[in-house]
N, C-alpha and C positions, 0 to 999 in steps of 0.2 A: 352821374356825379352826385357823390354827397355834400350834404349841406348842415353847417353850424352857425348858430348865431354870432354875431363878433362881440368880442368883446376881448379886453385888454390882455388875458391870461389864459383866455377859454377853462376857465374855471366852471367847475359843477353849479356849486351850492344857487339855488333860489332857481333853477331852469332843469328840476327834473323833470319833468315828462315831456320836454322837446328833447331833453339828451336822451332818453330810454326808445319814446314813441318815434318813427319816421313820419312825423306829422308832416302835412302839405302848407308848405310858406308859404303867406300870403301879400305882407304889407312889411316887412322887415327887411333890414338889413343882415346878408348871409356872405359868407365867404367858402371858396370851392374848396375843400382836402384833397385832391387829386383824382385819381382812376382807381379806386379802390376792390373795382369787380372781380373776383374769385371764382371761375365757373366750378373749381373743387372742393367748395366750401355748401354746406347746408345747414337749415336751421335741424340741431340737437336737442330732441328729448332723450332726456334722463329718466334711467330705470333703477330706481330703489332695490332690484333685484336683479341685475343681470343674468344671464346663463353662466354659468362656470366661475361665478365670482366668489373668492374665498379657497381655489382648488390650488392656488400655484399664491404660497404668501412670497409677502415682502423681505428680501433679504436686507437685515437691519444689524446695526452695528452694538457694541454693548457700550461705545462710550458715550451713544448718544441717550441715557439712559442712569437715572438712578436708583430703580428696582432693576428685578429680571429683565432680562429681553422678550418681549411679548409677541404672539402672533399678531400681523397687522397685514389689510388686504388692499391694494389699490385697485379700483379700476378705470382708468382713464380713458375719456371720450373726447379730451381737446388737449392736444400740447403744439405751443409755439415756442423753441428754445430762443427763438432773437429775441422774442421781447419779455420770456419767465412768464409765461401766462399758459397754467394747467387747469383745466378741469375736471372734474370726475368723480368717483366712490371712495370711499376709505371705512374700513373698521376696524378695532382694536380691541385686544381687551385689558383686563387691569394694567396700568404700568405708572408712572412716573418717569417722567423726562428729563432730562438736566437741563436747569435751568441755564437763562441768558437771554441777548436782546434777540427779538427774532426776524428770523432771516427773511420775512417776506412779510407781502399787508395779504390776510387771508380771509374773507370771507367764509360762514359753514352757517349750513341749515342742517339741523341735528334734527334725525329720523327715527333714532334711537337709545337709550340711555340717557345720561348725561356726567358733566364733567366738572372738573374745580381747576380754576387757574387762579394761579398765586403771582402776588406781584411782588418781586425778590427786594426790592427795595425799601415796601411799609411790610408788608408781610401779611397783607390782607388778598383774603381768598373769597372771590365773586364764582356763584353756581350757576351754570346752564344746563338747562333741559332739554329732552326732547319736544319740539313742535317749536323752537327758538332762532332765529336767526342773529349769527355775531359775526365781530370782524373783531380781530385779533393784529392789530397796528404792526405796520416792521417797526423792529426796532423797542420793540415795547420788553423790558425789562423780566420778564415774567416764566412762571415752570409749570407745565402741562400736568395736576394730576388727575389720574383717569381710575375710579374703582366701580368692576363692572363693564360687559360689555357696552361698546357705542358706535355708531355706523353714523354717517354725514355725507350730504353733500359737499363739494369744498370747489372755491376757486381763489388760488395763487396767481400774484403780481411778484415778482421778482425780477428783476428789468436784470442782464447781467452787466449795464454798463451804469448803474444805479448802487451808491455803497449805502449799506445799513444808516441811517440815520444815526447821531450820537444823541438827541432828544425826539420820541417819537411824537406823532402828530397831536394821537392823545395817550395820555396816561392812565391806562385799563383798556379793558374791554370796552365795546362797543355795538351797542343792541339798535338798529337800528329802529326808529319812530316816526311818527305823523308828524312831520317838521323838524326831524333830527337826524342825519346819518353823521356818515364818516369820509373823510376827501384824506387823500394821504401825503406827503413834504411837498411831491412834485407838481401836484395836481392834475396826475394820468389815472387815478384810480377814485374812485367812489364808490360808495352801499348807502341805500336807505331804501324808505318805502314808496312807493309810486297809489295814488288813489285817481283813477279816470273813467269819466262818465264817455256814457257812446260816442264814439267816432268810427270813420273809417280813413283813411292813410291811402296816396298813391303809391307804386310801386317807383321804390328806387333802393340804389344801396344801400346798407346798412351803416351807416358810418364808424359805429363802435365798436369793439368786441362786448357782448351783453347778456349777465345771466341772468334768471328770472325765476323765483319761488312764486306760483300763484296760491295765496291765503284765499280771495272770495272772487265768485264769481268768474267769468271765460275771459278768453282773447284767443282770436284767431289769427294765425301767419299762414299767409300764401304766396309761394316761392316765383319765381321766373315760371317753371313749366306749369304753375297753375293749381300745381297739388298744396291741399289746405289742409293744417293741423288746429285744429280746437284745441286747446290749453283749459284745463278748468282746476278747479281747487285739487290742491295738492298735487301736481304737476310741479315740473322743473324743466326749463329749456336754456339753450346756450344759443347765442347768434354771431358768426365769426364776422370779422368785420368784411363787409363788402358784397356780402350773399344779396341777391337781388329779392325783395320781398314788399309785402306789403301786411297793413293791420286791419282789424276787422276788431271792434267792441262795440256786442249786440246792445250791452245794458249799461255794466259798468264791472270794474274790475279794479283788486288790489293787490299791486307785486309786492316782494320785496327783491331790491333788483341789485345787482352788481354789473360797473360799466368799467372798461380799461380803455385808455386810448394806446393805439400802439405806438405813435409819436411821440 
């Protein structure tokens, strides 16, 4: 069974690295989330490169568009349609988007190129780069443009029983920092960065669904059968909710982490 701290909203902010880490409770007050064990679920690494990625594009429409329609490539490693939570690859090249609020809260860690989002309301345009991590708020008034190719990691929250916000959470982009992310209207989705010295973690559920860019230093996950993946810089793993695992941080380590509840 997993376990979350209580508190009034189960709200993120001020308790990220017991929401990211399956840390071992000690002296706190916890409440059960159910049976959340998944024996078809594992922890995901992401490859910057897959096999065959980029052979079969994305069939895209021209209304969603106000340049040409551009080649653009998905490759997905995690879809849950009940609760709008994808994970996976994406790349593009030149285009322009039309603009509007957008349809989801998006997390991307840019591997390559970089991009301009414009925000349709003041008409100021903020740049991200390759080696950046942002969240792109639902709802956020704003128009993709992209000159140049750009390749991302990406993870989508889209709840489909969840409507677009009419004011988003924040206004811009959102680069997460050392004391600063992002929490979205409802309080099931969060990004920021995670800094933790050695520990190690018993083995239980996973309580969350949780991505993870690792910036410095390792982290180890070991699964129910025992088998252990090292994570070290420049890595990227996804953890579905439920998967039986445990943690392993030799020295120390710094994510930058994206967490969804599916409730």
């Amino acid at each position: 069974m997993a376990k979350l701290k209580v508190n009034s909203r189960r709200r993120f902010r001020g308790n990220v690295e017991r929401l990211f880490l399956p840390m071992s409770p000690k002296s706190e007050q916890f409440i059960y989330i159910g049976n959340m064990i998944s024996k078809d679920k594992s922890i995901i690494r992401l490859n910057p490169n897959p096999d065959g990625f980029g052979e079969t594009p994305d069939t895209l429409q021209a209304k969603d568009f106000s340049s040409d329609v551009p080649r653009q490539n998905t490759h997905s490693v995690y879809a849950d349609d009940d609760i709008g939570l994808y994970v996976g690859l994406w790349d593009t090249e030149s285009m322009v988007e039309t603009g509007g609020p957008y349809a989801c809260d998006e997390f991307m860690w840019l591997l390559e190129g970089e991009c301009q989002i414009r925000n349709n309301r003041t008409g100021a345009i903020e740049t991200v780069a390759a080696g950046t991590a942002f969240v792109i708020p639902k709802g956020y008034d704003c128009q993709w443009q992209q000159s140049g190719y750009l390749r991302k990691f990406y993870v989508i929250s889209e709840h489909p029983g969840e409507e677009v916000p009419a004011t988003p959470a924040h206004e811009g982009i959102v680069i997460p920092q050392q004391n600063s992310g992002y929490e979205d209207t409802t309080g099931r989705f969060f990004s920021g960065m995670l800094d933790s010295a050695a520990f190690a973690s018993e083995q239980r559920p996973y309580p969350h669904n949780g991505f993870a860019y690792v910036q410095d230093g390792s982290i180890t996950w070991t699964d129910a059968q025992g088998a252990a993946q090292e994570l070290v810089a420049g890595d990227a793993f996804f953890i579905p909710e439920g998967v039986e695992c445990s943690t392993t941080v030799a020295n120390s380590v710094r994510l930058y982490i994206t967490v969804i509840q599916s409730g």
